[in-house]
C-alpha positions as CSV (number, residue, x, y, z in Angstrom):
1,X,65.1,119.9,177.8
2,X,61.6,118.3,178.8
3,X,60.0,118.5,182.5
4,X,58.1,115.1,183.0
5,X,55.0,117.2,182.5
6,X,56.3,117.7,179.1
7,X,57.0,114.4,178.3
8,X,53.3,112.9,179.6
9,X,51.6,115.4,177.4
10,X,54.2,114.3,174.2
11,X,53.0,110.5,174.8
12,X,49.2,110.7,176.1
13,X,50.5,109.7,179.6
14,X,48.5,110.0,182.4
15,X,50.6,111.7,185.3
16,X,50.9,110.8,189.2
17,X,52.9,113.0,190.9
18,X,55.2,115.9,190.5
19,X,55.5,116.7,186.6
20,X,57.8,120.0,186.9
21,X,61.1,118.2,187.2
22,X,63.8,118.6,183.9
23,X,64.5,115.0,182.2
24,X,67.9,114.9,180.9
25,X,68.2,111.4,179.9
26,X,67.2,107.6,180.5
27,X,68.4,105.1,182.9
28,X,67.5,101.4,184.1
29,X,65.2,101.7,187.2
30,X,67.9,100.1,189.8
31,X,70.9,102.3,188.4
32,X,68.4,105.7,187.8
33,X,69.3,109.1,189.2
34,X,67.7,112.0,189.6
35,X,66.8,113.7,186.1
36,X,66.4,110.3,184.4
37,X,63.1,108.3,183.0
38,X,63.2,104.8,183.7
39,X,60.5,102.0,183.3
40,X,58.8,99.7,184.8
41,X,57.6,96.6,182.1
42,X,58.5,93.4,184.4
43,X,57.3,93.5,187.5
44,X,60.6,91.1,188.4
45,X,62.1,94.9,188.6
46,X,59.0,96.1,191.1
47,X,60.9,96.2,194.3
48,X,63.1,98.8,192.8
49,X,60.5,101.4,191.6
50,X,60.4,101.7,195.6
51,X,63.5,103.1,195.7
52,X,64.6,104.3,192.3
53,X,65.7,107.4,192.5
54,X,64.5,108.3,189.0
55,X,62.4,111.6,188.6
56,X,59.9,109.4,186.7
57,X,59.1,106.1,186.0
58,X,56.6,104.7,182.9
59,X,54.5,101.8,184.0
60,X,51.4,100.5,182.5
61,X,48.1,102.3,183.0
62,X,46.7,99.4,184.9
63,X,49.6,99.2,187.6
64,X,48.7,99.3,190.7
65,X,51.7,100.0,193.5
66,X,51.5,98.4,197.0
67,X,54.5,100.5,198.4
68,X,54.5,104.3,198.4
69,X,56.4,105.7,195.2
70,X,59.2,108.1,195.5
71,X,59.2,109.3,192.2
72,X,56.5,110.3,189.5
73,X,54.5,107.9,187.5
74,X,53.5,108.2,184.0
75,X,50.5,105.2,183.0
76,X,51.0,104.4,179.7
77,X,48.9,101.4,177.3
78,X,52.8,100.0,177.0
79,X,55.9,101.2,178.9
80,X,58.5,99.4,176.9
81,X,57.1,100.4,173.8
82,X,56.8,104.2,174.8
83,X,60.1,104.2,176.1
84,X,61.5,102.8,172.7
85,X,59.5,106.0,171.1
86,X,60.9,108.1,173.5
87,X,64.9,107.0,173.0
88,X,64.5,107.1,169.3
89,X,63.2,111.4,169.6
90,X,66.2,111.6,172.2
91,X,68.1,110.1,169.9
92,X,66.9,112.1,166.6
93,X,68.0,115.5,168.6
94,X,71.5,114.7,169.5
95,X,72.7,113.3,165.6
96,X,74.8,115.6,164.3
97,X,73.6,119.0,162.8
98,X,76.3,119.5,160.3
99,X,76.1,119.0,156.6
100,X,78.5,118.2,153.9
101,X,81.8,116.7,153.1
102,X,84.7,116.7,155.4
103,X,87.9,118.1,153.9
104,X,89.6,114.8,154.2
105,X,87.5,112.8,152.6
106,X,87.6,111.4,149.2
107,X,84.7,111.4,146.7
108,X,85.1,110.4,143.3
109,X,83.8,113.1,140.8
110,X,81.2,111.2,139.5
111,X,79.4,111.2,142.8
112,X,76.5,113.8,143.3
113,X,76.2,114.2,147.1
114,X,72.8,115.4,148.1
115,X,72.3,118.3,150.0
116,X,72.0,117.3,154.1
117,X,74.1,114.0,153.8
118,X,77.1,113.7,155.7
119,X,80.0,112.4,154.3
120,X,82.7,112.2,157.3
121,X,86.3,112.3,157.5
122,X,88.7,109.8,155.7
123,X,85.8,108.6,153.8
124,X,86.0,106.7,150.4
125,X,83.4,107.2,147.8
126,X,84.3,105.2,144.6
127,X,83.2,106.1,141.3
128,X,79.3,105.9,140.1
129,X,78.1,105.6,143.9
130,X,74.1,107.1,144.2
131,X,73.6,108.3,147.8
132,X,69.8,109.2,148.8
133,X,68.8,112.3,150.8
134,X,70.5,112.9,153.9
135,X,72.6,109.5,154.4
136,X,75.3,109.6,156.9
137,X,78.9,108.0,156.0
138,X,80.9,108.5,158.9
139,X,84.5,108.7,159.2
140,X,86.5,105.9,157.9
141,X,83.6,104.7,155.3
142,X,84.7,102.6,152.2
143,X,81.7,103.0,149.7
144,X,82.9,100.6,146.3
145,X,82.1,101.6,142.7
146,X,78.4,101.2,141.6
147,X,77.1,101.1,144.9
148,X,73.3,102.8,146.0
149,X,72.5,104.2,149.7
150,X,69.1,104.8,149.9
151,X,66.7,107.9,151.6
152,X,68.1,108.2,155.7
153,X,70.4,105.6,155.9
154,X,73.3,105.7,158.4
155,X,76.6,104.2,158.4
156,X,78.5,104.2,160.9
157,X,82.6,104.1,161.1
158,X,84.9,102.2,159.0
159,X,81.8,100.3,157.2
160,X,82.9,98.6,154.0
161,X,80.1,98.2,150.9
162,X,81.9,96.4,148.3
163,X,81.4,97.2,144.3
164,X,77.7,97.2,143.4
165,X,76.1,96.6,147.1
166,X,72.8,98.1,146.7
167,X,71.2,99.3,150.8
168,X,67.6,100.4,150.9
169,X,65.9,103.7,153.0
170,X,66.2,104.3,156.6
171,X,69.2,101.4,157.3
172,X,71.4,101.4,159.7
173,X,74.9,99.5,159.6
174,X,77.7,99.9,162.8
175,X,81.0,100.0,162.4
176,X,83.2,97.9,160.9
177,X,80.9,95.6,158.9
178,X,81.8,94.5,155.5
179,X,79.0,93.8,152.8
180,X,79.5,92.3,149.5
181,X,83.0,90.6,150.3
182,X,83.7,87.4,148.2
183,X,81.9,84.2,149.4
184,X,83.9,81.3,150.8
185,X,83.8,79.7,146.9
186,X,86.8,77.6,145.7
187,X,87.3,74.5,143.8
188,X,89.0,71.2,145.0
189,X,91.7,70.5,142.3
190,X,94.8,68.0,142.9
191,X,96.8,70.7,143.5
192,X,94.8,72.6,146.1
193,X,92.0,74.9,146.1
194,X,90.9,77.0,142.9
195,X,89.4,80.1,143.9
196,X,85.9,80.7,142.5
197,X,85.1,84.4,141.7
198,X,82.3,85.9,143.1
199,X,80.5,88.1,140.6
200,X,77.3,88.7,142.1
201,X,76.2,91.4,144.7
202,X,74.5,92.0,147.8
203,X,70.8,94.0,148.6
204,X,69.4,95.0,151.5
205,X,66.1,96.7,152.1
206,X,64.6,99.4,154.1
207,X,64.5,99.6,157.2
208,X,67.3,97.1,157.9
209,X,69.9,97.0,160.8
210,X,72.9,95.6,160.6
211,X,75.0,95.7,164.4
212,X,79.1,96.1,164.3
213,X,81.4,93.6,162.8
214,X,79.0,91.7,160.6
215,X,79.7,90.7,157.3
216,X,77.4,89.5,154.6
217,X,79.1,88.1,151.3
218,X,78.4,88.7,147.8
219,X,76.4,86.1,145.6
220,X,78.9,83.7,143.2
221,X,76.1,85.0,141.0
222,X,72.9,86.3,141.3
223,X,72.2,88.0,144.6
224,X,72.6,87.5,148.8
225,X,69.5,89.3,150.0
226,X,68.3,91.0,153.5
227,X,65.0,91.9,153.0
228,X,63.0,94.7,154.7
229,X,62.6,94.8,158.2
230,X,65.5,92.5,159.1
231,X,67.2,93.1,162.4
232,X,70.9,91.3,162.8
233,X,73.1,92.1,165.4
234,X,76.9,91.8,165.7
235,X,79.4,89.2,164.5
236,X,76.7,87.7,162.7
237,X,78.0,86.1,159.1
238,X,75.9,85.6,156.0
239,X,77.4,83.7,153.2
240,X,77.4,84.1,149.2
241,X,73.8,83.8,148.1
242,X,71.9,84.0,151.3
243,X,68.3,85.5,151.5
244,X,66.9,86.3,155.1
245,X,63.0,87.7,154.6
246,X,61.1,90.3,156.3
247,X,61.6,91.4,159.7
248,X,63.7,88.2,160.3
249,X,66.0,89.0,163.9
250,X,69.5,86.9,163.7
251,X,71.4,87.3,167.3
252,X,74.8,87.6,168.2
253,X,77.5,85.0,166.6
254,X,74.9,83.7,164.2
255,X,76.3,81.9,160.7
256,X,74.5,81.3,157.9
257,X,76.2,78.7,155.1
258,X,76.0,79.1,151.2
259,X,72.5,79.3,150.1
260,X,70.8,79.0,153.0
261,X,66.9,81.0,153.2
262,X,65.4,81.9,156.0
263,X,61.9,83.5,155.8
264,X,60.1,85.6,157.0
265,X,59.4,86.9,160.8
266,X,61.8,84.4,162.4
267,X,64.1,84.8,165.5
268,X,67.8,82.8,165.4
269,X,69.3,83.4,168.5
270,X,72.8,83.6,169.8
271,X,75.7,81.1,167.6
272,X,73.0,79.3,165.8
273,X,74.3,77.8,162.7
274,X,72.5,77.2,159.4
275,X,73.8,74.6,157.1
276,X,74.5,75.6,153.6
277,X,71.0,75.1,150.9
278,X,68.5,74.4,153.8
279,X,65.3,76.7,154.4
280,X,64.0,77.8,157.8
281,X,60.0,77.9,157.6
282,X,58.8,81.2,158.7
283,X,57.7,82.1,162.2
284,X,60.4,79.7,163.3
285,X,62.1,80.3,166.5
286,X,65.7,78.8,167.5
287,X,67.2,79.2,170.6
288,X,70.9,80.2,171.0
289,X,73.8,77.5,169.6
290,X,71.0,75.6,167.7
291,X,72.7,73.9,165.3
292,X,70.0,73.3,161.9
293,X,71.0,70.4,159.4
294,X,67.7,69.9,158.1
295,X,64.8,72.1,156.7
296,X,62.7,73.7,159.3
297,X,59.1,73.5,158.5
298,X,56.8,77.0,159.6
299,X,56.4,77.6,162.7
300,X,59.0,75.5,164.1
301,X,60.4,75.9,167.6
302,X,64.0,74.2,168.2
303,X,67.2,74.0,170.1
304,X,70.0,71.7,170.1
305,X,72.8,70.5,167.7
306,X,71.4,68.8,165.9
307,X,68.0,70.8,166.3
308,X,65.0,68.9,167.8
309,X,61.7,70.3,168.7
310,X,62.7,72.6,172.1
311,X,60.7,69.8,174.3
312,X,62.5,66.9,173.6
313,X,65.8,69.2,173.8
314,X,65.1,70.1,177.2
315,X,64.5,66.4,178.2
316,X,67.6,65.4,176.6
317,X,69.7,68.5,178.2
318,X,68.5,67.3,181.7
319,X,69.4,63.6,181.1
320,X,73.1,64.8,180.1
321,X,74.2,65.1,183.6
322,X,72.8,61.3,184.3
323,X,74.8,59.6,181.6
324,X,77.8,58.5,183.7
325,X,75.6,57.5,186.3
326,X,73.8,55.3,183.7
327,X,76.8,53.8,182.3
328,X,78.3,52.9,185.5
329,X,74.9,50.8,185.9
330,X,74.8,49.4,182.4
331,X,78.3,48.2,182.6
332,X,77.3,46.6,186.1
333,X,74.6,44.8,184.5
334,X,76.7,43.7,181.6
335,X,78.9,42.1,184.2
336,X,76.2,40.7,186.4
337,X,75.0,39.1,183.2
338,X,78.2,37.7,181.8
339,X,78.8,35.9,185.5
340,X,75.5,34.3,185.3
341,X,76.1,33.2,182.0
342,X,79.2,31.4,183.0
């Protein structure tokens, strides 16, 4: 356990107040009790550093209160930032210690398990699997034949890697996604649909998250690629022969059709959808339930379904609400003008 004293010195923090208290965990700055750091990076949240009661609070180094604070401050070049560094030693400390494989899990003979990985119960390893140095497959894992788990790399319950899905260092995928499950491939014959099979694989780089419930299908042939750095959150769907470049970040609900390449460094927000062969320049932003059916050049920033430049979304979005009223006064003039005409 770490006084706040402790935990200024740890981050080159300057300290305001009293450092002995024991930290025991983190907290938002309105829900904080005693023993917990918060933060303060928006200053929307300033009237609750008042009256958090949070034994101390990181704000910027430049901060300047205009209430008295009830709790300790630690100045820091970036709160938010910090903080993140913070949760991810906190969280480092309270992985599990153990080592080895559970009794109930299954592991073909093949398989050479590492010393420090964790292979948890009711896991499947298949035959010919590599596993880096300490990877984690929790309970309920499904690892296919031919597959390769790279240095550090976590999986949490009841993820599936189909046959030959190849996952980089330092990953992290939450439960229950599925990688390298056939693509949506079939053939329209006169008697109904012809199923296509799927006989390429998936890879992911390092460094890659992957939130619960996500599934990213195999190529037909070749390869469906996350590159380094990507972040995608949960219920996202990739299909068959997808690439997404580096440190790409794909929100909640997202879908990405056949073919489809997004590159690098570009942020798709909540239930955007991605038409199948189309390219997203990099840098591109799209806000949530943007719905792309054209290439996006660099640099692009849309919205909408169909996607439009964010401006002319947001003028269109406001006339929605003014339609009726603008149809009830066209079809007046349309009358008007047809008396007249009489």
């Amino acid at each position: 356990m770490y006084t706040v004293a402790d935990i200024a010195k740890l981050i080159g923090g300057t300290l305001e107040g009293d450092g002995t208290a024991q930290l025991q965990g983190f907290a938002g700055i309105e829900q904080a009790k005693a023993g917990d750091l918060s933060f303060l990076a928006n200053m929307k949240y300033e009237p609750f550093l008042y009256t958090t009661h949070a034994s101390a609070v990181l704000v910027d180094e430049k901060f300047t209160p205009t209430q008295p604070c009830p709790t300790t401050l630690i100045r820091v070049a970036n709160p938010y930032e910090t903080l993140s560094q913070l949760m991810r030693l906190y969280v480092s400390q309270q992985e599990p210690r153990w080592t080895g494989v559970h009794p109930t899990a299954i592991v073909d003979p093949s398989v050479t398990i590492p010393k420090e990985c964790i292979i948890g119960p009711y896991a499947c390893i298949e035959a010919d699997v590599k596993l880096g140095e300490q990877v984690v497959i929790s309970a309920h894992c499904v690892i296919g034949t031919n597959c390769s788990i790279g240095d550090h790399t976590t999986l949490h319950p009841r993820v599936t890697l189909y046959s030959d899905s190849v996952i980089g260092h330092h990953c992290r995928i939450h439960a229950g996604t599925v990688i390298g499950a056939d693509g949506f491939g079939f053939a329209p014959t006169e008697h109904g649909y012809d199923k296509i099979p799927q006989i390429g694989h998936v890879e992911i780089g390092d460094n890659v998250e992957i939130g619960a419930n996500s599934c990213i299908d195999r190529a037909t042939m070749g390869v469906t690629r996350i590159a380094s750095g990507v972040k995608i959150d949960n219920l996202v769907q990739i299909a068959h022969n997808c690439t997404v470049d580096e440190h790409t970040v794909i929100a909640a609900q997202a879908g990405l059709a056949g073919s489809a390449h997004i590159k690098e460094w570009c942020q798709l927000g909540g239930q955007v959808g991605i038409a199948g062969h189309l390219t997203v320049g990099d840098h591109s932003q799209l806000g949530g339930q943007t719905g792309v059916l054209g290439n996006l050049q660099p640099h692009s920033v849309v919205m909408g379904a169909p996607a439009m430049p964010v401006g002319k979304a947001l003028r269109a979005f406001a006339m929605l609400p003014k339609l009726p009223e603008l149809m009830r006064r066209v079809d007046k003039l349309e009358e008007q003008s047809s008396s007249e005409t009489k």
